[in-house]
C-alpha positions in Angstrom: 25.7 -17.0 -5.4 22.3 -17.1 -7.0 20.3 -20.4 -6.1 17.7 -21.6 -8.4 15.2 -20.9 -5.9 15.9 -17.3 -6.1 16.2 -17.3 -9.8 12.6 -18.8 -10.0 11.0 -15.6 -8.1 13.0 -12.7 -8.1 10.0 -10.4 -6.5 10.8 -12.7 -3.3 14.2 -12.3 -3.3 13.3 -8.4 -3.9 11.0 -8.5 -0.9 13.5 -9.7 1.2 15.8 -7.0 0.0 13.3 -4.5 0.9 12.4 -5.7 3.9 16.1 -5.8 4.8 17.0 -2.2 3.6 14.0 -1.4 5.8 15.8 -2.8 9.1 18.9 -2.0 8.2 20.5 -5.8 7.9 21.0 -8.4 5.2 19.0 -11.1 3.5 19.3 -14.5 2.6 17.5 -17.8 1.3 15.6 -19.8 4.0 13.6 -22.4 1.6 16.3 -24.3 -0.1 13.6 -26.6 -0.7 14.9 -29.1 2.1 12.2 -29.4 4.1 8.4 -29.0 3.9 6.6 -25.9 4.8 10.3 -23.5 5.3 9.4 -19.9 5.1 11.3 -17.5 2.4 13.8 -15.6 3.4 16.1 -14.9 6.6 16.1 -11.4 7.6 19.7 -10.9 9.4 19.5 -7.6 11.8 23.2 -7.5 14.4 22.8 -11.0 15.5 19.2 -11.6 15.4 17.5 -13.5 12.3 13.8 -12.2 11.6 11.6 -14.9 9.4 9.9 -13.3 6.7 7.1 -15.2 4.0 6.1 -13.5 0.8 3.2 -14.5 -0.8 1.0 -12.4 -3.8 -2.4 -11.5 -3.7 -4.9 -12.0 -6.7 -8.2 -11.8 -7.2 -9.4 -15.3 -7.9 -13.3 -13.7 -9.7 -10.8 -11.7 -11.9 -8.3 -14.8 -12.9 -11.9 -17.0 -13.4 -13.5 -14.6 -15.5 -10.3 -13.6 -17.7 -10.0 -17.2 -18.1 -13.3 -17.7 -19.6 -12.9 -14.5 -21.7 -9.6 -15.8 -23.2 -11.4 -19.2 -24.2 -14.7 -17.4 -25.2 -13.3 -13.8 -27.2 -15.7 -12.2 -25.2 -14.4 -9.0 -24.4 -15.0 -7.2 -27.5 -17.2 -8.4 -30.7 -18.3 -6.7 -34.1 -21.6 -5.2 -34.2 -23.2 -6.6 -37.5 -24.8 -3.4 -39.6 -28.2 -2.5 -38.3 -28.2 -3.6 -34.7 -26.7 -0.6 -33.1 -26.3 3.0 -34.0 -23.0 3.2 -32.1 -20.0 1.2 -31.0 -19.8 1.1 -26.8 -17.1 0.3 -24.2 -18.7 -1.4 -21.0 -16.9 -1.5 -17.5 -17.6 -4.2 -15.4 -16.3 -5.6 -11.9 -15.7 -9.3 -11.4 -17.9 -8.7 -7.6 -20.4 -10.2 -10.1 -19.6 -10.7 -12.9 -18.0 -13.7 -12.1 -20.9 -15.4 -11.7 -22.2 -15.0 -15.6 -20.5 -17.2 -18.5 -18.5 -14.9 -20.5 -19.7 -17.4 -23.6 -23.4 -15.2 -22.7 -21.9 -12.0 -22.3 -23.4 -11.0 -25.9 -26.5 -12.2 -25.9 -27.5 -10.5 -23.3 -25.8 -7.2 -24.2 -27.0 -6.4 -26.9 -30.6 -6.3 -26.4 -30.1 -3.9 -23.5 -27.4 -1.6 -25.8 -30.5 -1.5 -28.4 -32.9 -0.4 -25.4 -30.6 2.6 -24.3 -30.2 4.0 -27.9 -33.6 3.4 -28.3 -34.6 5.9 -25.8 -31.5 8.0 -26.7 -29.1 7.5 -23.8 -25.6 7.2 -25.1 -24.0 6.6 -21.4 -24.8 5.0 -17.9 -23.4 3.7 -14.9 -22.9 6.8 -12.4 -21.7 4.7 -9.5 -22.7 7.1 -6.6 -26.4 7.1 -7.9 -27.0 5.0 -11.0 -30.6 5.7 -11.1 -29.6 9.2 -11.3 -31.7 11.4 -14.1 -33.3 8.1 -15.5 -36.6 7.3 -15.9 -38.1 4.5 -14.5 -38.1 2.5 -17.5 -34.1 3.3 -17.9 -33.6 2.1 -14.7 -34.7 -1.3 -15.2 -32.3 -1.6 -17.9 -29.6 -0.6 -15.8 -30.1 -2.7 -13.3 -30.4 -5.9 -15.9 -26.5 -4.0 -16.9 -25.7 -4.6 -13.0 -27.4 -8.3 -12.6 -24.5 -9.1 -15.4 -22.0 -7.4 -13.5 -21.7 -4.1 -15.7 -21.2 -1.0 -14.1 -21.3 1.7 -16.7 -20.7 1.8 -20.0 -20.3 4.6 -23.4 -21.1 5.1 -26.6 -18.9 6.6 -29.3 -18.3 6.7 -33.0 -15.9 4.3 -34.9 -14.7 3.2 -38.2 -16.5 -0.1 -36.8 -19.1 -0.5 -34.6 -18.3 -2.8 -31.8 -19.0 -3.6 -27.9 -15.5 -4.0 -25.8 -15.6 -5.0 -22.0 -12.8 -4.0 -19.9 -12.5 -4.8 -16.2 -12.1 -2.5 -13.2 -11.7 -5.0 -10.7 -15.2 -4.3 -8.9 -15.8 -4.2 -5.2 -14.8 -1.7 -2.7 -11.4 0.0 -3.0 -10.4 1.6 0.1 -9.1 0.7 3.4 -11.3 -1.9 3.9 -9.5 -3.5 1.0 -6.0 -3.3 2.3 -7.3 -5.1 5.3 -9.4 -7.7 3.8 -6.3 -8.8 1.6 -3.8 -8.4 4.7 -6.5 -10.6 6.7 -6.8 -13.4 4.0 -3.1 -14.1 3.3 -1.8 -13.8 6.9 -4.5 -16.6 8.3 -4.0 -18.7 5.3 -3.1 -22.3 7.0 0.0 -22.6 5.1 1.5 -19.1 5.9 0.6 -19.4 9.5 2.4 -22.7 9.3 5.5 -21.7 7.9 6.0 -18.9 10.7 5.3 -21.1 13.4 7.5 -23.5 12.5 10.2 -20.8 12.5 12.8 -21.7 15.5 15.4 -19.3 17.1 14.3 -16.0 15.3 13.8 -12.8 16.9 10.6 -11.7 14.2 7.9 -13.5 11.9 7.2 -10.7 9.1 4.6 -11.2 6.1 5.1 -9.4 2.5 2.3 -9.4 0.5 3.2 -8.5 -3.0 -0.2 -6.7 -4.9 0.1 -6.9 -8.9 -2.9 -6.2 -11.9 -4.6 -9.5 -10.4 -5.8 -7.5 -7.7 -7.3 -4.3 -8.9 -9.1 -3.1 -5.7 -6.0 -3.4 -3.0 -3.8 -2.3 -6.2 -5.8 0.8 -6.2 -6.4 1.6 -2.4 -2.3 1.3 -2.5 -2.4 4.9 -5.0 -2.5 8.4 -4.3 -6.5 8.4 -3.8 -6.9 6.9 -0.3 -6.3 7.1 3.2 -4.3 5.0 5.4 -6.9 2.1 7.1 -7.8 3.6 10.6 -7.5 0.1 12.2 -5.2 -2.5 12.5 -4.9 -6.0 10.2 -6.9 -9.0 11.8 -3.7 -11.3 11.9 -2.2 -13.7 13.9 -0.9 -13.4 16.9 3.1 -14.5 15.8 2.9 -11.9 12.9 5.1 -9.1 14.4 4.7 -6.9 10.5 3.0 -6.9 7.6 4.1 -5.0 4.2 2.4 -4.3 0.7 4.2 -3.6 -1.9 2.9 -3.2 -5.4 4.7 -4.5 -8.3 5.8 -2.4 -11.1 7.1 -3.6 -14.2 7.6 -0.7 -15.9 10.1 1.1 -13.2 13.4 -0.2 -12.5 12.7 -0.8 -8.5 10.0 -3.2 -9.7 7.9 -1.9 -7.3 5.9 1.8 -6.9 4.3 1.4 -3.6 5.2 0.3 0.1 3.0 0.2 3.0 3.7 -1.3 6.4 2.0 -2.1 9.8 3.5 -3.5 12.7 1.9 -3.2 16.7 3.8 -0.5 18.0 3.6 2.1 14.8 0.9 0.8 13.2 0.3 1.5 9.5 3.0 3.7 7.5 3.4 4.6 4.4 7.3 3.7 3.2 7.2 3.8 -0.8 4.6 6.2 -2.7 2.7 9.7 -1.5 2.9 10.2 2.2 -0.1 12.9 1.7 -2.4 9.9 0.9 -1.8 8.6 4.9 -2.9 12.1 6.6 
């Protein structure tokens, strides 16, 4: 029988169903909601119960800044006749761009878009050099893009001419990203909490679920990068970690699966094992 707890998340239900495949057991609802601070769901291995907390990981810069977006229409505007040659579509990451009202995103655009046509540049942004081939007088102006959090950015031809910002996620995507993420949400209080108040089980597990919120960990989870060389700074009581990554668009829900625990250290369970040698 379905509870409504488990009806309210299914990606926790799913996580225990993963988890449990994994070990080769069962799963079953541990919060019913009955008590404060329960963790999610019982693993059930022979006749040994292993505790097991899921939690998802966003990127709070990203939600901020898409919030202010959505109340501000700022990631794409008309260019009024005259004030640019070409429409362009700007990248940036929300490492900084968080910090800049979306409501002045415009302003501060344009004149700098005006600048690069201007000297005729219809591109910039290479993010291993971006000074690379540009005068001095470019470079400025690419760094006034990077002071708003822009990274690159195009030009092209269109029926209209228009500006669009889209958002990459900024930051480093890597390794290091897996275990920042994996470091955050195993020593949050309440997590930590939840498995230490976990009586008579033979495991404390952690499931962290990665979805679009989190663009540098949901990256570093694809084909492109290695396996972190080092273990997760977590607590003591956390036996294993997983990542999964959600996937609406397949039928599993889910298109990648990672896992550490002490004795194996990191594996890859769900995606392309290449990406771990």
């Amino acid at each position: 029988m379905t509870t409504s707890e488990e009806a309210d998340d299914p990606f926790e239900a799913l996580a225990g169903e993963i988890v449990a495949q994994e070990l080769g057991g069962t799963e079953s609802l541990h919060d019913d909601g009955s008590r404060q601070r329960m963790y999610d769901r019982d693993i059930h291995v022979g006749s040994d119960t292993v505790a097991l907390e899921v939690t998802t990981a966003t990127d709070e810069d990203l939600l901020r800044y898409q919030d202010a977006v959505d109340k501000h229409d700022a990631a794409h505007w008309t260019v009024d006749d005259g004030a640019l040659r070409n429409s362009w579509s700007l990248s940036c990451g929300t490492a900084t761009i968080a910090n800049v009202r979306a409501k002045a995103m415009k302003k501060r655009v344009m004149p700098l878009l005006r600048q690069l046509e201007l000297m005729g540049l219809n591109r910039f942004g290479d993010r291993t050099d971006p000074h690379r081939g540009l005068s001095s007088t470019a470079a400025k102006i690419v760094d006034a893009f990077e002071d708003l959090g822009i990274s690159d950015g195009t030009s092209y031809v269109g029926k209209k001419r228009m500006v669009s910002v889209s958002l990459w996620g900024g930051g480093e995507v890597g390794p290091s990203s897996v275990l920042e993420c994996v470091k955050l949400h195993a020593n949050k209080c309440d997590n930590v909490k939840k498995l230490e108040l976990a009586a008579d089980v033979a495991g404390r597990q952690l499931f962290v679920w990665t979805e679009d919120g989190d663009f540098s960990v949901n990256d570093a989870l694809g084909d492109d990068f290695h396996l972190p060389a080092d273990p997760p700074d977590v607590p003591d009581i956390v036996d294993v970690v997983w990542l999964g990554r959600k996937s609406s668009w397949l039928p599993a829900g889910y298109d990648r699966l990672w896992s550490w625990d002490r004795d194996r250290g990191w594996r890859i369970l769900v995606g392309n094992p290449a990406s771990g040698t």
